[in-house]
Each structure stands twice: as C-alpha cells, then as structure tokens.
N, C-alpha and C positions, 0 to 999 in steps of 0.2 A: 334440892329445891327450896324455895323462900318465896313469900307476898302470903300475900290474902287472897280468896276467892267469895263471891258473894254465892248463894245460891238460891236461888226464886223457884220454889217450886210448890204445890200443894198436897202432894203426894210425901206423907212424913216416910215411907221405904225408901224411895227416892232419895231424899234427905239426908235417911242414916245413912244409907250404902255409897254414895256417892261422896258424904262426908269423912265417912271414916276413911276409904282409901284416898281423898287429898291427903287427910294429916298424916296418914302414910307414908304422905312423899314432902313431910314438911310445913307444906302451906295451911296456914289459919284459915280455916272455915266458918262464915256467916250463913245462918240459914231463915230465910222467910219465906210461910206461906202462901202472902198474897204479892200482888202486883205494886200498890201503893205504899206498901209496907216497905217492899223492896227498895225503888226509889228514895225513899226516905232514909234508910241503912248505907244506899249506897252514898247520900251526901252526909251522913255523921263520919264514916268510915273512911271510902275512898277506896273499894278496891284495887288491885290490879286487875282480876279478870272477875266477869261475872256468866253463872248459868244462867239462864235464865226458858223457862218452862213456856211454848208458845198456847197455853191453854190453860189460864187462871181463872178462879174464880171472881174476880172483881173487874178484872183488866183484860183487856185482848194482850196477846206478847208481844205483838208488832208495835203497839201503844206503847208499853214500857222501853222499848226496845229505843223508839226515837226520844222517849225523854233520856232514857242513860245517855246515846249518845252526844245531846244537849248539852250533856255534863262532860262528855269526854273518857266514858266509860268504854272498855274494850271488851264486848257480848260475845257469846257463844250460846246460840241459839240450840234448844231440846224439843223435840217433838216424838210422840209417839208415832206419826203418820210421814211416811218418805214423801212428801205430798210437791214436784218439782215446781210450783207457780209459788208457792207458800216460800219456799226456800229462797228459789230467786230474788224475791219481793225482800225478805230478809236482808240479802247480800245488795239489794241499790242501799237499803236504809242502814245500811254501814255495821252490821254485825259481822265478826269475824269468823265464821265459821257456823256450821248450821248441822247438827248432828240427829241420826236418830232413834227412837229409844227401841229396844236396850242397846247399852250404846258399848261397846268392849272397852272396860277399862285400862287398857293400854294403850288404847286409840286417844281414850277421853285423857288421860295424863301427859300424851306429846303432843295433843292441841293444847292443851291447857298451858303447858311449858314452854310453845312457839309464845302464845297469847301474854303470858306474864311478863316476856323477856322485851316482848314491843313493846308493853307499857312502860315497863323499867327504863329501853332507850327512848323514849317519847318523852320521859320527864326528866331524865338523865339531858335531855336533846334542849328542851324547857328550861332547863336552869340552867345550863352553862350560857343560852344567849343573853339570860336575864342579868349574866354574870358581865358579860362583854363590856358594859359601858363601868361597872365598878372599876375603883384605882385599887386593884390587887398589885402586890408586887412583884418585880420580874422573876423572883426564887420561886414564889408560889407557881408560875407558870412551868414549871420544870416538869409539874405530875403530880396527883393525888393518890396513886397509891404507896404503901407503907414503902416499897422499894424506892419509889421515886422523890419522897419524903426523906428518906434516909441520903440520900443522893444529894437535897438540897440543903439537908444539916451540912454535911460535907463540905460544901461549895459554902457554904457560910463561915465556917470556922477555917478553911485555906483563904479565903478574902481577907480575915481579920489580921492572918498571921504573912505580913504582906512582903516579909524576904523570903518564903520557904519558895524552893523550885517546885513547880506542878508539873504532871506529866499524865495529860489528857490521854487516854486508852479507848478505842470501839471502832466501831467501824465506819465507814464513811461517811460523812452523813447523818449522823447522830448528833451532830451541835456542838461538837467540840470547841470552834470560833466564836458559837453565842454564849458558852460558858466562859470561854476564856473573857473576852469582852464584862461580861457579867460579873466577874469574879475582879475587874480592873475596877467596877462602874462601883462597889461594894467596899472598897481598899481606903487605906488615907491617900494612896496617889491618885484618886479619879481625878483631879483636876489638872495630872500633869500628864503626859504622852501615852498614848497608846500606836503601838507600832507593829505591823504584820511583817511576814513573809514567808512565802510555801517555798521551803526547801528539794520538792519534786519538780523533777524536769529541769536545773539549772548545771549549768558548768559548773566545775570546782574553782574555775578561777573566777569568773563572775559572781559568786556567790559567796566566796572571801573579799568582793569587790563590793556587795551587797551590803553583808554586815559586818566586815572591819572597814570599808574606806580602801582611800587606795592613796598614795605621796604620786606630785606631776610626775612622766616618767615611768611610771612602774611596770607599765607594758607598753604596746605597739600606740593603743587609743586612748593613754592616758593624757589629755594634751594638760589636765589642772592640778588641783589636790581634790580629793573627795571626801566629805565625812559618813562612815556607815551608820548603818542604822542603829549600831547598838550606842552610839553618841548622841544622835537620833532620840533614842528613846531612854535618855538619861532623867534622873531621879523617876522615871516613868515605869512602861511597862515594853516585853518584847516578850511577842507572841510566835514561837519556830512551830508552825505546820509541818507536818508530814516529818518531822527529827529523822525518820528512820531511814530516809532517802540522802538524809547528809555524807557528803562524799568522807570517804578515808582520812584521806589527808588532813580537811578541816576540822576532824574531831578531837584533835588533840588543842587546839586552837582554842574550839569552842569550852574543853575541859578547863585549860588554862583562865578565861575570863569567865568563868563561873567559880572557881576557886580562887581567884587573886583580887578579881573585876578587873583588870589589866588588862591589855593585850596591844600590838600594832597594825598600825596599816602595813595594806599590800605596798613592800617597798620601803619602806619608814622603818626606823628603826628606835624612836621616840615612845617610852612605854606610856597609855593614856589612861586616865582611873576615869570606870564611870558605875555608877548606883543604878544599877537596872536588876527592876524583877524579872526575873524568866517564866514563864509559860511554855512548857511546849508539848506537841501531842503528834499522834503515830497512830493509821491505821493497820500498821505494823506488828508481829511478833516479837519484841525485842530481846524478850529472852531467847528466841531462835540464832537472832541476828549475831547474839554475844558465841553460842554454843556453835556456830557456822564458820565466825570470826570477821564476819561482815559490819560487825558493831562492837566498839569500846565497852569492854567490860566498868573498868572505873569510871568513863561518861556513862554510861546506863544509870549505875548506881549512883552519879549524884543527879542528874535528872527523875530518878526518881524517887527523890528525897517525900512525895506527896502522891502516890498514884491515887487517881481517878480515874474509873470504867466509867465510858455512859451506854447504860444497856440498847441495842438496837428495838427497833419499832414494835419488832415480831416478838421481842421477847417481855414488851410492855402491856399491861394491862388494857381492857376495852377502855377502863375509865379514863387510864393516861392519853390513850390515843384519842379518844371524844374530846378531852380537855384541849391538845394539842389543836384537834382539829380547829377549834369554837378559837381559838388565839393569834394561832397564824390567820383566819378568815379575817377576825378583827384588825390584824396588822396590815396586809394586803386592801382591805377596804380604804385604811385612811392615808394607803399610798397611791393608789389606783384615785380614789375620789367616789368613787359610783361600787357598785354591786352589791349582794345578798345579804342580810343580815344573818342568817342562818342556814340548815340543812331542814329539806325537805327527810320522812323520816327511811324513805326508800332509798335516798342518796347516803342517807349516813349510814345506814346498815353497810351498804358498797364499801364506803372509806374506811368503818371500820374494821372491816372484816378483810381488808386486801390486805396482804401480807408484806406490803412496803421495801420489795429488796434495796433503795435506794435511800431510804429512811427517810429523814426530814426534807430534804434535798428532793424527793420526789416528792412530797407531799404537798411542799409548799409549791412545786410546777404544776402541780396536778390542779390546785385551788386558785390558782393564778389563775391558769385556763378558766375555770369555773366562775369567776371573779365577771370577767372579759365577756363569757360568755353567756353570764346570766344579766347584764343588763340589768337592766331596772326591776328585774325578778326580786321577789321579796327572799327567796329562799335558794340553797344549789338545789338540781333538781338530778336525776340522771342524765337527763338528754346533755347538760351541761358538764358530761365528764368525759375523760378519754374512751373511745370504742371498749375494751379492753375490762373498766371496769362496768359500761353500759352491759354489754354481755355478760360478764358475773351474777352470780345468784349471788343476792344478799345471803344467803345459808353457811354457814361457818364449812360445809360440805365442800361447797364448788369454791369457797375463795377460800382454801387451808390457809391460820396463822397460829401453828403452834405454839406454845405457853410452855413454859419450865413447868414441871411437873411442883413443882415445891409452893408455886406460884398458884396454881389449880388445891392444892391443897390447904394452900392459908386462906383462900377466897370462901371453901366452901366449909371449914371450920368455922369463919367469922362469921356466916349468915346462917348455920347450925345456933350460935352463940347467942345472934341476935333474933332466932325465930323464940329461942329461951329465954331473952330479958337475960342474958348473963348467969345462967343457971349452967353449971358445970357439970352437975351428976345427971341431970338429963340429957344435956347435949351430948357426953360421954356416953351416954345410953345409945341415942340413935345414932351416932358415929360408928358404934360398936366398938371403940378403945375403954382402957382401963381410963378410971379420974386422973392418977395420976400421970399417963401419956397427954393428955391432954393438956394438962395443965403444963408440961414441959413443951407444947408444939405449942402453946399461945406464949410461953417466953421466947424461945425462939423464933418467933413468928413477930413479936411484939404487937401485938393482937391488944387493942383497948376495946372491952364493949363494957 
C-alpha cells in the first residue's frame, strides 16, 4: 500500500488505533481533531483518501464533507450510529463510503485501498488529458513504465543505426507497423521511401511479383515489366509483415538481397543493386519455425541481426495502458474531427482493467466506437462502450488482466521506496528482505527514487 490518508476525528483512541494500523499497511497518516482544521490540512496536503468523523466538535461532518468535496477530496465517512437517513444523505453529497464505529479493521483497510486507488486513477486520468494538447514525442508515447522506457531506448538506438535488419517480435496487434514507421520517421532516410507489405495470405508467385518485380512475359498476366517493391523502396525503407508466413521458396531469395542487396526479377536475369533498410516482424515463433524446418535457419539469423519484443497489452502496466489510452483518443479525435476529450473515471476503470486479447488493434476499435458515439460528450462514458465492457465490473476481479509477476514486484518495491524518501534499511524493513536483496532487486529492477 502507498498515499496519504487524512483523519478528522476528535476522539485521540480513535486517532492512535486507526493511525497506527494505516502505517501498518504503508500509508502516511495525517491526524486532526477538529473539522476546520481538517479542511485546512487537507489543502496544505492533498490527501488520497480522508476519514472523516460525522460528529465534531466545531463542524457538523456533513459540512466538511461538502467542502472536501469542493476540493475534490475522496471521504469515507465514520460514525458511531448505523443511523440509514444520515448515511444516505452522505452518499448524494458525494462521500465514498460511510462506515460504522467500531468499524473491523480489515474492512476499514479494503475500503481505504479501493478509495486510494480511485484517487490515484482520477489524477493519473487528470494529467494525462492535461498531457494531450503538449508536443511530447512519438518515442515518449510508447509507455511510461521502466519496461516500456527500456523498449523506447531500444527503438532509438536501432533508428540511429539505420542499416541494422530489425525483427519486430509479439503478438498481434501490439504496434509493430507503428514502430516500424517510428523507427523510419527517427533514421537519416525519413525523407526517402517507406514501403509495406504483409507477406500472409499471398501466393509465392505473386509475392516474388510483389517484391522482386517481374520482366514482360514472365507468366500468363505479365503483359509489361514491373518494378518490386524493394526498387520501390530504394535508399529508403521496407517494411515485411508477418516474415514468418513467407513462402519456402522465396526465402532463399529474400536471404540473397539482404546479404548482397542484389537480386532479380521474376523472369529477368539482369542482377539489380538496391540500398534498402529492412524491417521485418512476425507474430510468429521463428525459432519453432527453424527447429520444425518451416523457416530458414541462416534467414532467421540474419533477420535477426536486432530483435525487438513488444510486450502485449496484458502484460503492460495500468500506467502504460492509461497513457496508451489518453493517445490514441487524442489521435482518433483530430481524425474524426469531433468527440471526447477524455475518460469519465468509471469508463477508464473498464479500459483499464479489460484484458485487451486483440491489443492495440482492439483498443483503438473500441475508442473509435466511443469517439462516434460520444458526440459532443466532454468525456467516453460507459454507455459509449462496447456491451461487453458496459457489463464488466470495473474491479480487477470480474475483468482479470494479469501482470508478470516481476512486474507486480518492481511496482510494489518502488512505492515501499517512495513511501521511505529513498531510505533503503527501512523499506528492507517492511519488505521483510535483507538491505542487501534489495538493493540488488532495485538494480535489476533499475528502480530510480
């Protein structure tokens, strides 16, 4: 656990026992006895979540209750008396929750823990629209966590080095054409050719017709000459989708003009030199494909002279996938012309938490729709999402998107770190590891706080 909690209470028992077991689980505790007091703490401060006591001595708690939310405070209401009209009245004036005393500490910990986490995405939600109209760069768009950070090192240092062959790896749907593009738009050739083509679903002769060309003659429908694409996309770039689909035949072909830069048309016998960067990507096992004999060992290995994985949706951070969200919306906005400038905080719980089998590719359908069908809506809302995610519980429970375990572990060592200011022998404390394991899972972790 990590944040701040306020507590408004006048009862100093109250106070101790309710404060000692937050720090138990983490969280920074503020303690005030009155009502006005409180108010005032919580705009030096800023909690995440605040208790707040419906029976002060200075203040009614319903009073305080509508100033926090003024401020944008997320309340969890304490009362000694189950009292249902008190409560109710609570829950219109926008408190989260309305508990009461004594109240079971385990209860009071997994409200407090829902409570903290909506604040977190509410500001997390806050600042990435405030982000949208900034000129951030397209690398930056990749992901803000440490994994997806290391990802865009990556993709910067294969742009700079602008003959190496890359060989985009993941699954479908994961951007491997916005990287590729990205990694052209970043090079010394951005201002000469960029050139596709998805090698799945095509003939073997059509697709030596593709990207070598073909001399008049060479089959039934050749009535001309043709130049391929890889002449096409000379001193440029060429981009082979889907590699691992490339027929038999032409992989000897393809090895030759990436080892010579040579090669001829279909039919032609005329060798032609051309200076093209290669790209290509597979949502393929290709070491399967080599071990099966379905795939060229020696093409494998010089295709992939630069591997790059891009990890799937599910396997990304809440952060990366909120950032993702707030990017494509901005992108889809100024191609559409009209829709939302952001996510209502009920809709983003949904996107976040849906487990994306289809990755970007669904996401950006998904936002599309939302786009289209929120109109002049300031915000996506749920009503404006597929059936599908309307139905999902925002609760990480009903929409499972499981995390790399390694990945849950560098998160919750980093906000141990930062609940410390960077203190090592205490965070090692309540971790329960030795200093020096710690200090070995924040190098490998590459953990700055």
């Amino acid at each position: 656990m990590s944040g701040t909690v306020l507590l408004i209470d006048d009862d100093p028992s109250i106070l101790r026992a309710l404060g000692r077991y937050l720090e138990s689980l983490g969280y920074e505790v503020l303690t005030e006895p009155l009502g006005l007091g409180g108010v005032e703490s919580f705009e030096r401060h800023g909690p995440d979540v605040v208790l707040l006591d419906l029976d002060l001595p200075d203040m009614n708690g319903l009073d305080v209750l509508e100033r926090l939310r003024e401020r944008d405070g997320c309340v969890i209401m304490l009362t000694g008396t189950g009292d249902i009209d008190t409560a109710v009245r609570s829950m219109r004036l926008g408190a989260e929750n309305f508990l009461t005393k004594p109240v079971e500490l385990a209860h009071l910990g997994a409200v407090v823990g829902r409570a903290a986490e909506k604040t977190r995405l509410r500001r997390e939600n806050a600042a990435l629209r405030a982000r949208t109209g900034e000129a951030t760069s397209d690398i930056d768009a990749l992901g803000v966590s440490p994994r997806m950070v290391e990802v865009a090192r990556q993709v910067r240092l294969v742009a700079g080095s602008d003959r190496t062959t890359v060989l985009l790896t993941g699954e479908s749907g994961t951007g491997k054409g916005w990287v590729a593009r990205l990694m052209h738009r970043m090079s010394d050739r951005r201002d000469r050719p960029f050139v596709e083509v998805n090698c799945a679903g095509l003939t073997a002769t059509f697709l030596d017709s593709e990207l070598f060309g073909h001399e008049k003659g060479a089959y039934t429908d050749a009535k001309e000459r043709r130049e391929g694409l890889f002449e096409a996309a000379h001193t440029g770039l060429l981009f082979l989708d889907e590699v691992g689909d490339l027929a038999p035949e032409l992989q000897p072909k393809l090895l030759k003009v990436l080892e010579t830069k040579t090669f001829r048309r279909l039919g032609g016998t005329r060798e032609i030199t051309v200076d093209v960067r290669l790209v290509a990507a597979t949502h393929q096992d290709l070491d399967r494909g080599v071990a099966e004999g379905t795939f060229r060992e020696d093409l494998f290995y010089r295709l992939n002279v630069t591997p790059l994985r891009l990890p799937a949706l599910r396997e990304r951070t809440e952060e990366d996938r909120m950032a993702l969200l707030h990017r494509l919306l901005a992108e889809l906005r100024r191609e559409i012309g009209r829709g939302p400038t952001g996510f209502s905080e009920d809709a983003l719980g949904r996107l976040v938490a849906h487990p994306w089998p289809g990755n970007i590719r669904e996401m950006k359908n998904v936002l599309e729709r939302a786009v289209i069908f929120g109109g002049e809506s300031d915000e996506v809302r749920p009503e404006h999402l597929p059936t599908e995610l309307r139905r999902a519980s925002r609760s990480r429970g009903a929409a499972f998107s499981p995390e790399p375990l390694e990945e849950v572990e560098r998160r919750h060592i980093h906000r141990v770190l930062l609940h410390h200011d960077g203190n090592r022998t205490r965070a090692a404390r309540d971790l329960g590891i030795a200093r020096a394991t710690l200090i070995n899972k924040i190098k490998a972790y590459g953990l700055d706080v």
